[in-house]
Every structure is written in C-alpha cells, then in structure tokens.
N, C-alpha and C positions, 0 to 999 in steps of 0.2 A: 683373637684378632680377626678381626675381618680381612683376607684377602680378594686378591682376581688369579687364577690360574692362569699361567701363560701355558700352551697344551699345543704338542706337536702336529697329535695321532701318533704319536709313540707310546710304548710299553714307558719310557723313564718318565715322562710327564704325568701320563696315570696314576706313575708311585709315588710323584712326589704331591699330587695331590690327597692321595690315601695317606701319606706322612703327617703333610697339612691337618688331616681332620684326627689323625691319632695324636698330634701333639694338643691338638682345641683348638684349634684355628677354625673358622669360620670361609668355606670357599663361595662369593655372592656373584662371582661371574667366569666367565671363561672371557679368554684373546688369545688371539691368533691372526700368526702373521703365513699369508697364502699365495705361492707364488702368479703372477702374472702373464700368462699366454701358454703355460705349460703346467706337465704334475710334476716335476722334479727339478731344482734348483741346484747348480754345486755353489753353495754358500758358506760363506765363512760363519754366520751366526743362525741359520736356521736348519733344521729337519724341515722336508717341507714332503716326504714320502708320507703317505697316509692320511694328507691332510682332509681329503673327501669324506671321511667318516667323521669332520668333526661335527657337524652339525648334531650328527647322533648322541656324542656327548653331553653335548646340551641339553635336547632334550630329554633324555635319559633322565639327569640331573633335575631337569625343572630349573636349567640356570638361566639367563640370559651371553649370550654370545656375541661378542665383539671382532670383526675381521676385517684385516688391511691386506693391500696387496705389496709385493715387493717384488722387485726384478734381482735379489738376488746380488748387487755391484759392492763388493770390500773397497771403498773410496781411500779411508783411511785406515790403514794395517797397522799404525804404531802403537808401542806399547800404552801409550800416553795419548786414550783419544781426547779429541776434541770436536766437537760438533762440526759435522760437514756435510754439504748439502749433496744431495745427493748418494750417502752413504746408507746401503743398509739398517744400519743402527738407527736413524734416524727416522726410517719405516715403526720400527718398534715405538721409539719414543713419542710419535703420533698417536699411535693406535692408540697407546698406554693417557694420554691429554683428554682423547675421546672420550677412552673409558671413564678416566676422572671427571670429569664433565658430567658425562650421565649419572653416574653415580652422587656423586657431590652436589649437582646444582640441580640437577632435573631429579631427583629423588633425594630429596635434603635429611630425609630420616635415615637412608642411607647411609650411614658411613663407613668408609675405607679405608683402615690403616694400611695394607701396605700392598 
C-alpha cells in the first residue's frame, strides 16, 4: 500500500515509518503539521519539538514534503469529534485534502491508499 507519512521530528514517527516499509507499505510522501510564530506548541494533537529537521527528512528520503501551519487551539475536546472550525484537527485534515490533491489529481499515476 501506498502511504503519506505524517512525521513529527520525533524518534516514534521515524518508527513507525520503518514499520510502514518492514510490513510493504510503500511511504510516497511525508506531512507535517508546523507550529505558527513559534518552535513549541502545548497541543493536544501535535509534537511540534524538532519539527526544523523535517525538511532533512525529506530529502534524505527523495520524498516530497507536504507542511501546514497550526496555532495549536483544542476547539473541541469531546470524546465524539465533530468537525470545528477552528480546531486543531482540522489544520491536519487540510494539510491531508492538499496532499490528496497532489497526489491523486496532479500526479494521476500516483496513487494513495492511505
């Protein structure tokens, strides 16, 4: 399967991309979400320490690199999200439209399962 790596700059996104390629997966891009005006976020859904070495990644890889910014705001805390403007979460689910986009429509041989 073709993935996108979502990637901190942490050690746990590292592994679980080395996981990714020891199960056969296929990893054709990197994302990542980068705080906004500052290097460190207290977020409910990101690591956002280390994120300056991602670019290295990337190229390291020969992947291409996808990056949003986030301010970091938990809008909605419930167990039970639901799309809210404004929220964190929804920094990701951006980024992630983008990438599909690129991926899917602008490189149609491309494909992304997940």
């Amino acid at each position: 399967m073709r993935v996108v790596a979502l990637i901190s700059g942490g050690k746990d996104s590292c592994y679980n991309m080395m996981k990714c390629v020891a199960a056969g997966h296929e990893v054709v891009a990197l994302a990542n979400i980068q705080p906004k005006g500052k290097d460190e976020l207290d977020s409910f859904m990101y690591q956002t320490v280390g994120h300056e070495g991602i670019s290295l990644y990337a190229e390291a890889m020969g992947l291409p690199l996808y990056r949003a910014y986030t301010l970091g705001k938990a809008v909605d805390k419930s167990m039970a999200y639901a799309p809210t403007e404004g929220d964190e979460v929804e920094d990701l689910y951006y980024l992630l439209k983008r990438v599909q986009y690129a991926l899917f429509v602008l490189q149609d041989e491309l494909k992304v399962e997940a």
